[in-house]
PDB file with SEQRES, HELIX, SHEET and CRYST1 records, atoms N, CA, C and O in Angstrom:
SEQRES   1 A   82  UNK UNK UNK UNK UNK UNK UNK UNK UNK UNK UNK UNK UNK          
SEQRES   2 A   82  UNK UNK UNK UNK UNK UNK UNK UNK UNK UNK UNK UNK UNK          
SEQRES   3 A   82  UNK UNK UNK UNK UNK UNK UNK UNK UNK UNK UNK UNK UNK          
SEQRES   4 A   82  UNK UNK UNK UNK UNK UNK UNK UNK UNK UNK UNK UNK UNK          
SEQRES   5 A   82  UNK UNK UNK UNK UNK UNK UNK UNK UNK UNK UNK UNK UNK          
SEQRES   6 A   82  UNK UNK UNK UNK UNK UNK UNK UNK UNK UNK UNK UNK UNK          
SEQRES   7 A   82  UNK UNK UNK UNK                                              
HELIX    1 AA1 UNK A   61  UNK A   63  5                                   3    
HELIX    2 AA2 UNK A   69  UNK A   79  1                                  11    
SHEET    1 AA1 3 UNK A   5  UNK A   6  0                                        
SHEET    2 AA1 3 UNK A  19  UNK A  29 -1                                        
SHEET    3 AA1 3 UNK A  35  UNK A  43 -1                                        
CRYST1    1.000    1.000    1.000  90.00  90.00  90.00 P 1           1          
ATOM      1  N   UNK A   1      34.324 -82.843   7.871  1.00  0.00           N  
ATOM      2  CA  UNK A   1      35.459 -82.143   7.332  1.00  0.00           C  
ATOM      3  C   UNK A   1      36.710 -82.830   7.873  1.00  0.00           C  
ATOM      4  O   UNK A   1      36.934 -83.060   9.062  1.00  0.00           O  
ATOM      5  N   UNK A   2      37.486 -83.122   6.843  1.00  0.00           N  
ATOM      6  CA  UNK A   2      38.548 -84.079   7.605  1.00  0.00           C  
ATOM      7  C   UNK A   2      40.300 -83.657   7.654  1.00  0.00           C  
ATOM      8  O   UNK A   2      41.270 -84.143   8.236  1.00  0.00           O  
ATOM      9  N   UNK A   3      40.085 -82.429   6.664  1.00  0.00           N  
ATOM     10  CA  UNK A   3      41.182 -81.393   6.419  1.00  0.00           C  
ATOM     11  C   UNK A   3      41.835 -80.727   7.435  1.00  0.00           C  
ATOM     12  O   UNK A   3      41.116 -80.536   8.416  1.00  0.00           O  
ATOM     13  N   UNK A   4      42.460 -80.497   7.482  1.00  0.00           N  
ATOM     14  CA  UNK A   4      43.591 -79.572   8.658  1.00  0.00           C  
ATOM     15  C   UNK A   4      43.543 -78.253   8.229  1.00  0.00           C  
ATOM     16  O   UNK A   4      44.125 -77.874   7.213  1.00  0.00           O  
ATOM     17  N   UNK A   5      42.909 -77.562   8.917  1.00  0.00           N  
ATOM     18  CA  UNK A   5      43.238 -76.115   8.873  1.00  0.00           C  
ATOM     19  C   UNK A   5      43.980 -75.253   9.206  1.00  0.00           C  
ATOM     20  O   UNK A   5      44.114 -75.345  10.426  1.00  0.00           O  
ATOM     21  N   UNK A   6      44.828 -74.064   8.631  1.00  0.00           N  
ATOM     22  CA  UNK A   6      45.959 -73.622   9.214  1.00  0.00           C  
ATOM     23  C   UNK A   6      45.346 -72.112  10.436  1.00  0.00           C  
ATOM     24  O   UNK A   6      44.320 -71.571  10.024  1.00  0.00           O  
ATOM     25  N   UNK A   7      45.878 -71.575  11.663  1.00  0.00           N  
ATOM     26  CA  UNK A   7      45.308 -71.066  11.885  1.00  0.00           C  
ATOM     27  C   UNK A   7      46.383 -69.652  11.341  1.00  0.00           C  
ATOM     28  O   UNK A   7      47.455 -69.703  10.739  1.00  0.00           O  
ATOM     29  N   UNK A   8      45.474 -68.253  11.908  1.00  0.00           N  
ATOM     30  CA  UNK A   8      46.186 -67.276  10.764  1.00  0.00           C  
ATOM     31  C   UNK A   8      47.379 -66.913  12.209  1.00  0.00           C  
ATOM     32  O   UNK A   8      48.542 -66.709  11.863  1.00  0.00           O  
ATOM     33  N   UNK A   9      47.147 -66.864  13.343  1.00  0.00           N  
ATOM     34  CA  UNK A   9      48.116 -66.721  14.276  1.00  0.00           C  
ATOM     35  C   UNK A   9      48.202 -68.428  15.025  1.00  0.00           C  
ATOM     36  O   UNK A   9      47.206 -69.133  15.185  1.00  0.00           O  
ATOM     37  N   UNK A  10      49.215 -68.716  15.294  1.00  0.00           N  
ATOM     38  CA  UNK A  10      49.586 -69.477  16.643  1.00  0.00           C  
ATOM     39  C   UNK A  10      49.310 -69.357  17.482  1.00  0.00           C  
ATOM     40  O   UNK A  10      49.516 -68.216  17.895  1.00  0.00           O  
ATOM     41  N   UNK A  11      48.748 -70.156  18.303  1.00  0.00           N  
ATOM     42  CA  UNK A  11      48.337 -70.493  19.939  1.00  0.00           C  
ATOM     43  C   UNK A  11      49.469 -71.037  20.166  1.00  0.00           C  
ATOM     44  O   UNK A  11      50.164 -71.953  19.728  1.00  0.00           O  
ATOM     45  N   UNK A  12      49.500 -69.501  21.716  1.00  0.00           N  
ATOM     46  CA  UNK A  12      50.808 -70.405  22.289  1.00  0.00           C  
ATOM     47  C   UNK A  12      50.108 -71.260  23.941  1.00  0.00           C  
ATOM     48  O   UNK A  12      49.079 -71.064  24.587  1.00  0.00           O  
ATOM     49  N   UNK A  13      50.623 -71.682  24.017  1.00  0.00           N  
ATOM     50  CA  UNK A  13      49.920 -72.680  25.744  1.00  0.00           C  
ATOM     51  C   UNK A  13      51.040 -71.606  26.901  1.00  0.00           C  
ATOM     52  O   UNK A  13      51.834 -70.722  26.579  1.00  0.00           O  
ATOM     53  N   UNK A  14      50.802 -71.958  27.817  1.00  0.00           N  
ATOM     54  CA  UNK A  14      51.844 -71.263  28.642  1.00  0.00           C  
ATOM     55  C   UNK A  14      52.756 -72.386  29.312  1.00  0.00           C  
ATOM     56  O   UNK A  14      53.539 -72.149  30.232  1.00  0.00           O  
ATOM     57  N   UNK A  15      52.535 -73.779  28.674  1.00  0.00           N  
ATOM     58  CA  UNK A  15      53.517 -74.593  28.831  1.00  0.00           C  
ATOM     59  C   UNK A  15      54.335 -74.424  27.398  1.00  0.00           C  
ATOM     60  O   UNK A  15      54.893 -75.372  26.846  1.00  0.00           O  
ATOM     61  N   UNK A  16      54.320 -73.258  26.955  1.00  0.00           N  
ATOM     62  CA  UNK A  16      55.109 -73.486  25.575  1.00  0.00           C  
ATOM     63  C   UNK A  16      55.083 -74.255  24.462  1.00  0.00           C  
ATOM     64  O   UNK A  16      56.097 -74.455  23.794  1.00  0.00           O  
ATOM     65  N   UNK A  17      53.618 -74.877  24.096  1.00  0.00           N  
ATOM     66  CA  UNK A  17      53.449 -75.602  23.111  1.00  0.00           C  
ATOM     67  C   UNK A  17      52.623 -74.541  22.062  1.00  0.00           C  
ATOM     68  O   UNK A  17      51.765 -73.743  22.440  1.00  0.00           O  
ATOM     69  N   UNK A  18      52.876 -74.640  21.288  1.00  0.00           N  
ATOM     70  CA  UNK A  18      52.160 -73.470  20.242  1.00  0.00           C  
ATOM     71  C   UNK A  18      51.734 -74.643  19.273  1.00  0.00           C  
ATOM     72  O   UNK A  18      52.392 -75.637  18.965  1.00  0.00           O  
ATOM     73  N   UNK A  19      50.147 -74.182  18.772  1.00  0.00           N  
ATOM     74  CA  UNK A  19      49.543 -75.017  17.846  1.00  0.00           C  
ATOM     75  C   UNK A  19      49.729 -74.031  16.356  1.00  0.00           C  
ATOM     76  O   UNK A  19      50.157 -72.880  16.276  1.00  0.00           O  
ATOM     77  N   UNK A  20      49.383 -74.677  15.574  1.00  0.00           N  
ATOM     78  CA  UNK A  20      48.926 -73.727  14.273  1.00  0.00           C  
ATOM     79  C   UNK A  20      48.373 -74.333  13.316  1.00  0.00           C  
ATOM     80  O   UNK A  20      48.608 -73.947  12.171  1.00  0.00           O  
ATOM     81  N   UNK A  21      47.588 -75.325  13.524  1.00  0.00           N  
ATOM     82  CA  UNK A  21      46.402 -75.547  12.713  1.00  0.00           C  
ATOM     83  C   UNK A  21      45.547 -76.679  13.437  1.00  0.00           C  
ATOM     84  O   UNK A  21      45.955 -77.296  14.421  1.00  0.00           O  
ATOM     85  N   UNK A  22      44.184 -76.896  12.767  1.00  0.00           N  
ATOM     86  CA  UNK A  22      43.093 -77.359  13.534  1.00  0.00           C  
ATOM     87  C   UNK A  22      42.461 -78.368  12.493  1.00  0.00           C  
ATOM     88  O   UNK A  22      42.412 -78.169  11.279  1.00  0.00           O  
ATOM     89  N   UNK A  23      41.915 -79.644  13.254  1.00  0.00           N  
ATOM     90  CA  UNK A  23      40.653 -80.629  12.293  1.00  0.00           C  
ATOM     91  C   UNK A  23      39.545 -80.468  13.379  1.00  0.00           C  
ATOM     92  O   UNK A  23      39.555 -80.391  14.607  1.00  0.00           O  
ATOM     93  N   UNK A  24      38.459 -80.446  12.286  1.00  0.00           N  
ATOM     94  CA  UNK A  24      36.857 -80.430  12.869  1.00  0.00           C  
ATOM     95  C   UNK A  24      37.057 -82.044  12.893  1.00  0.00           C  
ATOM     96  O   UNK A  24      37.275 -82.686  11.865  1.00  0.00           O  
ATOM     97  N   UNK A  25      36.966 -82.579  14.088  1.00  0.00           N  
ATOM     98  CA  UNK A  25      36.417 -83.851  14.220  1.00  0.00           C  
ATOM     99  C   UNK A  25      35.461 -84.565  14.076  1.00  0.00           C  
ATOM    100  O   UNK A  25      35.397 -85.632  13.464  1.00  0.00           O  
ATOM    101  N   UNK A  26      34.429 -83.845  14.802  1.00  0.00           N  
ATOM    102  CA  UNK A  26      33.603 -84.379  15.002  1.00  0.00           C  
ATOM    103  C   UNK A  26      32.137 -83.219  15.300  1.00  0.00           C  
ATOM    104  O   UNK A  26      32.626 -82.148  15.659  1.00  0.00           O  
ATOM    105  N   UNK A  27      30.680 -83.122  15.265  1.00  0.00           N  
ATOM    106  CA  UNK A  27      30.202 -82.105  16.199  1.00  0.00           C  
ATOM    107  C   UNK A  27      28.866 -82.893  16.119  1.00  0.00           C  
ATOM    108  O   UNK A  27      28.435 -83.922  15.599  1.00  0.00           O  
ATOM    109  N   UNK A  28      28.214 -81.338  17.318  1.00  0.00           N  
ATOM    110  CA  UNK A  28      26.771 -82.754  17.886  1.00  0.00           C  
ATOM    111  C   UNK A  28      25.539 -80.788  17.387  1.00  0.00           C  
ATOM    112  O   UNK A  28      25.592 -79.647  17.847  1.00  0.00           O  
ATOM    113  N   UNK A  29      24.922 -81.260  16.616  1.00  0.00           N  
ATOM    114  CA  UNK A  29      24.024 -80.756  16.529  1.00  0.00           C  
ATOM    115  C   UNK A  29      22.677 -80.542  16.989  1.00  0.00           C  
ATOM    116  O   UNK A  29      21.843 -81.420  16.769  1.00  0.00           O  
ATOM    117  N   UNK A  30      22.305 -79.327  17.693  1.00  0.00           N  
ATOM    118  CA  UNK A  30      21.104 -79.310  18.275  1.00  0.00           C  
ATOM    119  C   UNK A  30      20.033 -78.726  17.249  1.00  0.00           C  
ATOM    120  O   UNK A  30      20.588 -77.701  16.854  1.00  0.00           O  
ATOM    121  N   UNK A  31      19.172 -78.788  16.796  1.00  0.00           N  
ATOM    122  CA  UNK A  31      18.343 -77.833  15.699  1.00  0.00           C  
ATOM    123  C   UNK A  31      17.741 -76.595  16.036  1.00  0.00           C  
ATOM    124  O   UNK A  31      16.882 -76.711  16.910  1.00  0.00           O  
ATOM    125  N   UNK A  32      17.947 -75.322  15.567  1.00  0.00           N  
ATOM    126  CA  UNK A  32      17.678 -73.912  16.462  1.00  0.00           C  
ATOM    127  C   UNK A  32      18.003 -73.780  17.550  1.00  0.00           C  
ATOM    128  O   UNK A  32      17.376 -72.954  18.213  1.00  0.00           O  
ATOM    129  N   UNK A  33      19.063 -74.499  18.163  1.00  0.00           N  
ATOM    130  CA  UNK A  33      19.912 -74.450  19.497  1.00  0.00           C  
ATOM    131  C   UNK A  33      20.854 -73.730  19.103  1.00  0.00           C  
ATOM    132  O   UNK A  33      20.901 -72.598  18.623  1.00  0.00           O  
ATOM    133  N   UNK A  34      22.409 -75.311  19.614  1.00  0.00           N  
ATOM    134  CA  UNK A  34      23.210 -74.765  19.240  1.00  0.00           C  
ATOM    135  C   UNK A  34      24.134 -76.044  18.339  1.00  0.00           C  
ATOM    136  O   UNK A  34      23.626 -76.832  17.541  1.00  0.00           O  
ATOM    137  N   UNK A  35      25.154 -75.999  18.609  1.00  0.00           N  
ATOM    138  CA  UNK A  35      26.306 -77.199  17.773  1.00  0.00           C  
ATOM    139  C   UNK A  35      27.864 -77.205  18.669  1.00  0.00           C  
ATOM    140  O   UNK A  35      28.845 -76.461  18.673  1.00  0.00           O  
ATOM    141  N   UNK A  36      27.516 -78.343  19.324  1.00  0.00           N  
ATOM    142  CA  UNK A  36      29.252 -78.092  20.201  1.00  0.00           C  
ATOM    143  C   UNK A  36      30.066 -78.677  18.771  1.00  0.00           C  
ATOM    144  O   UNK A  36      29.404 -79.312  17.950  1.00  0.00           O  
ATOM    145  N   UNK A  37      31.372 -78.447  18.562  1.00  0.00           N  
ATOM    146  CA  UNK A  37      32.181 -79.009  17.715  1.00  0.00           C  
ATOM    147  C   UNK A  37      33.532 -79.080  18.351  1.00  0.00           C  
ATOM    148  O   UNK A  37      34.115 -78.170  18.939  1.00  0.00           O  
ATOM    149  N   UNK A  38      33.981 -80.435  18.119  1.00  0.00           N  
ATOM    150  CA  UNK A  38      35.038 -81.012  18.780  1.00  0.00           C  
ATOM    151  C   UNK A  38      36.363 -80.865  17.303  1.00  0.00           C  
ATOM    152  O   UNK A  38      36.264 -81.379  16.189  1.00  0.00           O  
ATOM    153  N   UNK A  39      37.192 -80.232  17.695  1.00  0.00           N  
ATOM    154  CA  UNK A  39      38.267 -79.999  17.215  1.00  0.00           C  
ATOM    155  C   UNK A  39      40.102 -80.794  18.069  1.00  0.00           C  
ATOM    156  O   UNK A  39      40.414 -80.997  19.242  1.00  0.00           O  
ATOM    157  N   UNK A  40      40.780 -80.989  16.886  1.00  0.00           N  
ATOM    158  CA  UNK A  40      42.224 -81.418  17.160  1.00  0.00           C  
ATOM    159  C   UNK A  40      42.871 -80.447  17.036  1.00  0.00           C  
ATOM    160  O   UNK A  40      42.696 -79.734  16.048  1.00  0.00           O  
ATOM    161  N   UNK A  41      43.722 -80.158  17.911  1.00  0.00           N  
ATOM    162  CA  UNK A  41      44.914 -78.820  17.713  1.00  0.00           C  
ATOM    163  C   UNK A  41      45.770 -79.266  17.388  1.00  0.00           C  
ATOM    164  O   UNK A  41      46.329 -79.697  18.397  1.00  0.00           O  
ATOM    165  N   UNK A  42      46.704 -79.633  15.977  1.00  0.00           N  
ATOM    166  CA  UNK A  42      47.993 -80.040  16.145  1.00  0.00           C  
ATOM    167  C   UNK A  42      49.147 -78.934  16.651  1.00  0.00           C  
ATOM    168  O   UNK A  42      49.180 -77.711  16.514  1.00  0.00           O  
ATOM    169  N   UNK A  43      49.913 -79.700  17.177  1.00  0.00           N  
ATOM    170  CA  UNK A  43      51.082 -78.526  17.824  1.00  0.00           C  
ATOM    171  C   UNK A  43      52.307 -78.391  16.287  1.00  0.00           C  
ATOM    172  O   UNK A  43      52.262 -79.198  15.359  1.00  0.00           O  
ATOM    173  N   UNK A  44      53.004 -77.569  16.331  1.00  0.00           N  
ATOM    174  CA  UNK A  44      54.105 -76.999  15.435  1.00  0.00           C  
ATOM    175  C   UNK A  44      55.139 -77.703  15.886  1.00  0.00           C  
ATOM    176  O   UNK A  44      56.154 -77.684  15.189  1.00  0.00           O  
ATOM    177  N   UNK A  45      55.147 -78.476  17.121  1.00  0.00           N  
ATOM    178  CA  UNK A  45      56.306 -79.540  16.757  1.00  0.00           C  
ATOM    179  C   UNK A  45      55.617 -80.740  17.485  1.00  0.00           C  
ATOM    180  O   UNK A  45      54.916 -80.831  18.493  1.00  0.00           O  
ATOM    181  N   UNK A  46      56.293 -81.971  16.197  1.00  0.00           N  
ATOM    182  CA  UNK A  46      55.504 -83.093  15.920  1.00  0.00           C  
ATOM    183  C   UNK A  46      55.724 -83.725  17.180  1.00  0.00           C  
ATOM    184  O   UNK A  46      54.743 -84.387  17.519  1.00  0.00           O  
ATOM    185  N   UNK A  47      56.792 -83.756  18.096  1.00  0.00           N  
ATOM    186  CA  UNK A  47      56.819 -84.550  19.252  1.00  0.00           C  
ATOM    187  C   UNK A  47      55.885 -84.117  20.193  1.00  0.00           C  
ATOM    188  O   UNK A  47      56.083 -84.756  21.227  1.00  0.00           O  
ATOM    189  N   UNK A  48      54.965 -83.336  20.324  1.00  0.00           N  
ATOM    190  CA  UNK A  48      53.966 -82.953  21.458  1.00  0.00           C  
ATOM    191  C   UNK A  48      52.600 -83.575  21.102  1.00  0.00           C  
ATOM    192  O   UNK A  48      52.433 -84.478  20.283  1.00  0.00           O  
ATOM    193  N   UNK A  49      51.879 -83.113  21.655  1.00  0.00           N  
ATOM    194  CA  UNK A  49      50.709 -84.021  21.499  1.00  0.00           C  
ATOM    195  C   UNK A  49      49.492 -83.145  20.659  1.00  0.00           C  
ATOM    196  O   UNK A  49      49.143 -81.965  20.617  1.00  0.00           O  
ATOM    197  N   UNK A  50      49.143 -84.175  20.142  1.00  0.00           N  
ATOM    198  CA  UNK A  50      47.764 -83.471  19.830  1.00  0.00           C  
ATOM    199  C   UNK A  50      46.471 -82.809  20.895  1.00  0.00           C  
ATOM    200  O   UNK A  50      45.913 -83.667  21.580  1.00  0.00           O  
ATOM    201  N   UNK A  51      46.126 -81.801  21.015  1.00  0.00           N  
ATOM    202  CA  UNK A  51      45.116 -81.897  21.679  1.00  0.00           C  
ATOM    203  C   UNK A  51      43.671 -81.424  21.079  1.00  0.00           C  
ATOM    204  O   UNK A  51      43.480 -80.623  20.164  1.00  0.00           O  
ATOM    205  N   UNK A  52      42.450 -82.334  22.052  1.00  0.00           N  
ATOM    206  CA  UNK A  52      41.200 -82.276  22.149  1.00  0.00           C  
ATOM    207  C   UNK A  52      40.778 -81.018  22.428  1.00  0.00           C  
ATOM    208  O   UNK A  52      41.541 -80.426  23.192  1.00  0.00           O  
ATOM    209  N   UNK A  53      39.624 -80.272  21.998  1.00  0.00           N  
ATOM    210  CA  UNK A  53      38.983 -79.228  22.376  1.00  0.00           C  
ATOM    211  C   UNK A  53      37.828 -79.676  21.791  1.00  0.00           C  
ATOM    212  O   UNK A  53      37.803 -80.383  20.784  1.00  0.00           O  
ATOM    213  N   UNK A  54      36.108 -78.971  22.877  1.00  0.00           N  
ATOM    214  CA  UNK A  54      34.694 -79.151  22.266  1.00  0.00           C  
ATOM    215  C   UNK A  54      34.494 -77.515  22.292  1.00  0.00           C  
ATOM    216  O   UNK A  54      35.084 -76.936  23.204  1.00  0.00           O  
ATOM    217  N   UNK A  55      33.921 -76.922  21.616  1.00  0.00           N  
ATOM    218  CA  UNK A  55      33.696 -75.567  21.044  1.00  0.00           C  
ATOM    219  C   UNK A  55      32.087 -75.164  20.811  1.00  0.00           C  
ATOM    220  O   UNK A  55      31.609 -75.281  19.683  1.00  0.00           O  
ATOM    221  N   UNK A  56      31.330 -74.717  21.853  1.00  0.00           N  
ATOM    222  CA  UNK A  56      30.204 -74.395  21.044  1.00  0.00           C  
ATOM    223  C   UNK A  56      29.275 -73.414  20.841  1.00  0.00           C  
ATOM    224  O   UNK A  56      29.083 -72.455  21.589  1.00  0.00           O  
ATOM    225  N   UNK A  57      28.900 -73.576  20.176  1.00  0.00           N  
ATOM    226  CA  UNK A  57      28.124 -72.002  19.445  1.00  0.00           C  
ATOM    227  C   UNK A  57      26.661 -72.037  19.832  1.00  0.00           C  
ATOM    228  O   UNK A  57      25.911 -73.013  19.857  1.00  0.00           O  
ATOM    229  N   UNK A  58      26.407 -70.773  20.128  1.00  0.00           N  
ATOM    230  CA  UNK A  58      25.102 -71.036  20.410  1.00  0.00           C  
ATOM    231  C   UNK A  58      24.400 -69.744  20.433  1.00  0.00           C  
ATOM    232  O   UNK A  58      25.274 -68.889  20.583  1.00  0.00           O  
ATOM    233  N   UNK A  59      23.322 -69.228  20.363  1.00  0.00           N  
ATOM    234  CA  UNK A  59      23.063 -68.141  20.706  1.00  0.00           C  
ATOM    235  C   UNK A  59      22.642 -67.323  19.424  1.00  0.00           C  
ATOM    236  O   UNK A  59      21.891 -67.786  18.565  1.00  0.00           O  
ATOM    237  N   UNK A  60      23.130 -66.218  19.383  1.00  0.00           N  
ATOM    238  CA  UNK A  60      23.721 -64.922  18.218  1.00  0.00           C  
ATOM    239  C   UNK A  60      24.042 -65.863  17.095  1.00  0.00           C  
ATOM    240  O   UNK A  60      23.460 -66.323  16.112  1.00  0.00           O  
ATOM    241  N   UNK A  61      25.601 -65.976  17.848  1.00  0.00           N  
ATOM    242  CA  UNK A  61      26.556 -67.009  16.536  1.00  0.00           C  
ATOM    243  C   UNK A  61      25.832 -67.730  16.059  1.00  0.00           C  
ATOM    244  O   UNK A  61      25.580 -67.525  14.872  1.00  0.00           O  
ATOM    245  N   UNK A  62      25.056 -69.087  16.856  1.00  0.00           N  
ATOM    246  CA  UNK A  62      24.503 -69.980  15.702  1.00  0.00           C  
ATOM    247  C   UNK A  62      23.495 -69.468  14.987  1.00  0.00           C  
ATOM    248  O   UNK A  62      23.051 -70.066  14.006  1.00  0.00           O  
ATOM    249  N   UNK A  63      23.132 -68.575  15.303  1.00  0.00           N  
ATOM    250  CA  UNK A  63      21.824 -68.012  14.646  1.00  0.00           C  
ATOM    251  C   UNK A  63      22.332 -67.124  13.453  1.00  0.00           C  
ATOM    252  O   UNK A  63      21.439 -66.773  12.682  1.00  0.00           O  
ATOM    253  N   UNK A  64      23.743 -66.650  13.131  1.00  0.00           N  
ATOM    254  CA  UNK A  64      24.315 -65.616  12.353  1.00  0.00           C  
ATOM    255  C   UNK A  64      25.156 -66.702  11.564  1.00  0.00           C  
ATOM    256  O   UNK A  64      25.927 -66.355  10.669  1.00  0.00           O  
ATOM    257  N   UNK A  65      24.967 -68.141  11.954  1.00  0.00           N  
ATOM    258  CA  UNK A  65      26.070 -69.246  10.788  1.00  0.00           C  
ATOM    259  C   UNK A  65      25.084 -69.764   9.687  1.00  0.00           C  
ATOM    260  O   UNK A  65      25.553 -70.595   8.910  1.00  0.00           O  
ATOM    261  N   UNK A  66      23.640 -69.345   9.500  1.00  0.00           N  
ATOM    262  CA  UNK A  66      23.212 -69.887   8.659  1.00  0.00           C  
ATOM    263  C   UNK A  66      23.390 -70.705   7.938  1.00  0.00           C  
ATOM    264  O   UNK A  66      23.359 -71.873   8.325  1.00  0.00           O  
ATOM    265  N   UNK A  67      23.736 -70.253   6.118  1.00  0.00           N  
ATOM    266  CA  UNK A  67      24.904 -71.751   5.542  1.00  0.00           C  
ATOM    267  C   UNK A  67      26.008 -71.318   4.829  1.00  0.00           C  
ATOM    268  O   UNK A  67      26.451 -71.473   3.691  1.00  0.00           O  
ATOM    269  N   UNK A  68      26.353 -70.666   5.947  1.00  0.00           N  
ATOM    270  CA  UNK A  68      27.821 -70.397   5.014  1.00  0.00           C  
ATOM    271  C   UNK A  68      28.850 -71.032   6.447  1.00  0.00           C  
ATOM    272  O   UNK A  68      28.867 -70.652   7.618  1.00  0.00           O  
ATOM    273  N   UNK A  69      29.594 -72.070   5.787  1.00  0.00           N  
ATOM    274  CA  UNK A  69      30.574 -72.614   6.659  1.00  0.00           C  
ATOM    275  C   UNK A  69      31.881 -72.143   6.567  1.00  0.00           C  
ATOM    276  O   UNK A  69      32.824 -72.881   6.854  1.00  0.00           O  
ATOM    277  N   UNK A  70      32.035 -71.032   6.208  1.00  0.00           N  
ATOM    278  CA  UNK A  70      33.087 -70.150   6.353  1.00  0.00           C  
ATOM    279  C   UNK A  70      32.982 -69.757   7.790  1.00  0.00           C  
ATOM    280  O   UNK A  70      33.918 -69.933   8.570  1.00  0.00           O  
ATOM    281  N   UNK A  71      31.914 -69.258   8.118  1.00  0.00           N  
ATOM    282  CA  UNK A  71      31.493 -68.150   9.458  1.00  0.00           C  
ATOM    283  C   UNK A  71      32.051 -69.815  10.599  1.00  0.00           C  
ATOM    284  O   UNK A  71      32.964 -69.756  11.422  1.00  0.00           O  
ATOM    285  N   UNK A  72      31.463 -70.724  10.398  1.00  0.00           N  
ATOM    286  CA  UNK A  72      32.039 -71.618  11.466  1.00  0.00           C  
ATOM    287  C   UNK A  72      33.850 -71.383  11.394  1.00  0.00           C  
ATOM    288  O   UNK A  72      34.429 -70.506  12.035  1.00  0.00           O  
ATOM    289  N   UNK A  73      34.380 -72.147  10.683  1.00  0.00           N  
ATOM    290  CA  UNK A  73      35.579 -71.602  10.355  1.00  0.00           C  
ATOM    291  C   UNK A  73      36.334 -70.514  11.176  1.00  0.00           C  
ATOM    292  O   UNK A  73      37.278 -70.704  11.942  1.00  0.00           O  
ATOM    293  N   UNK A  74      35.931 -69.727  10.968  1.00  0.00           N  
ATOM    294  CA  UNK A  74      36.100 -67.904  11.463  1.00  0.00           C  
ATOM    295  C   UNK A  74      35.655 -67.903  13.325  1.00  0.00           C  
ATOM    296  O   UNK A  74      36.301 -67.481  14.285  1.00  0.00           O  
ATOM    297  N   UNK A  75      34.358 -68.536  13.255  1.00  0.00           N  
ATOM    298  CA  UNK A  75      34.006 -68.964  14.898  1.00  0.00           C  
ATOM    299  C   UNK A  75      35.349 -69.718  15.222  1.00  0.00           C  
ATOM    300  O   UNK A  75      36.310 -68.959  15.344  1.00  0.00           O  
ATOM    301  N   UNK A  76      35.566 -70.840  15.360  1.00  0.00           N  
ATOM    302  CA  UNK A  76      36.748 -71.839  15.608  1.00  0.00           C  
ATOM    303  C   UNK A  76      37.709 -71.250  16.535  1.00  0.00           C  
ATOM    304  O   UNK A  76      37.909 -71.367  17.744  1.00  0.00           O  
ATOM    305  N   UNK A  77      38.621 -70.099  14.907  1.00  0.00           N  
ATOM    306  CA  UNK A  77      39.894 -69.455  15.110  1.00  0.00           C  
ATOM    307  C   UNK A  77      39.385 -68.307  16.363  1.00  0.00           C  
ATOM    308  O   UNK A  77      39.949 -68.220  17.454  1.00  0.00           O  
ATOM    309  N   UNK A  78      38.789 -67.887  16.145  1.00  0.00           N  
ATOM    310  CA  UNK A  78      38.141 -66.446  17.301  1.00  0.00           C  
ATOM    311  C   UNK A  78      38.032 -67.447  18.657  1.00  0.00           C  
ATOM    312  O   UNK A  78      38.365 -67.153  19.805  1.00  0.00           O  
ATOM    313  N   UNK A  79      37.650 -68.305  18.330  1.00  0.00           N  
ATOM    314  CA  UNK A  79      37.110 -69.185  20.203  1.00  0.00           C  
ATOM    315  C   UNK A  79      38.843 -69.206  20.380  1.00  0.00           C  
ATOM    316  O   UNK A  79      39.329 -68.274  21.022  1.00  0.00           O  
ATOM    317  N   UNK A  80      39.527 -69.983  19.964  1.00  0.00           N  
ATOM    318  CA  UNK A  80      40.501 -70.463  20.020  1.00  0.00           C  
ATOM    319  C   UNK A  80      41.817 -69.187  20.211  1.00  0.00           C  
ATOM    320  O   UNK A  80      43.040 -69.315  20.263  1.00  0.00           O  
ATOM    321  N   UNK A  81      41.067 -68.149  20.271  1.00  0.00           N  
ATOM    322  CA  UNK A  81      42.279 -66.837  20.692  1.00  0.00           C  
ATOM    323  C   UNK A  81      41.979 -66.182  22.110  1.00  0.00           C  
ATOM    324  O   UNK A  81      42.749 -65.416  22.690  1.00  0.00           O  
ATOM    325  N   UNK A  82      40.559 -66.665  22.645  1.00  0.00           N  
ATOM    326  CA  UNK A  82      40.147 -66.247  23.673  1.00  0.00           C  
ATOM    327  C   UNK A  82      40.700 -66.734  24.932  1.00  0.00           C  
ATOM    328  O   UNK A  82      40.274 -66.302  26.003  1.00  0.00           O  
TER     329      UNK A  82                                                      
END                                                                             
């Protein structure tokens, strides 16, 4: 997936960088495990940096993402508010 996703709230950092949307980079699949997935946060202003995050599901979740890649999606934004 090489698209930028918008998120529905902003992440703010507590250095004051707030992101608001995300690319799936990259992810590493385990089979009936789990799936780490490495995501880009772009920030809301272009002079900051992009950052790296690995994200992974495992458990419940991967077992409740069957094939609908919406529910990953929806995982992402939820990790990413915690």
């Amino acid at each position: 997936m090489s698209e930028e996703i918008p998120l529905d709230t902003p992440i703010r950092k507590l250095v004051a960088l707030e992101y608001d949307r995300f690319k799936i980079r990259n992810f590493d699949l385990k089979l009936n495990e789990s799936v780490s997935i490495i995501i880009l946060l772009y920030p809301v202003n272009p002079d900051h940096a992009v950052e790296c995050r690995t994200i992974v599901m495992d458990g419940a979740d991967y077992e409740a993402w069957g094939t609908d890649d919406a529910y990953v999606i929806n995982f992402i934004k939820n990790k990413l508010l915690e």
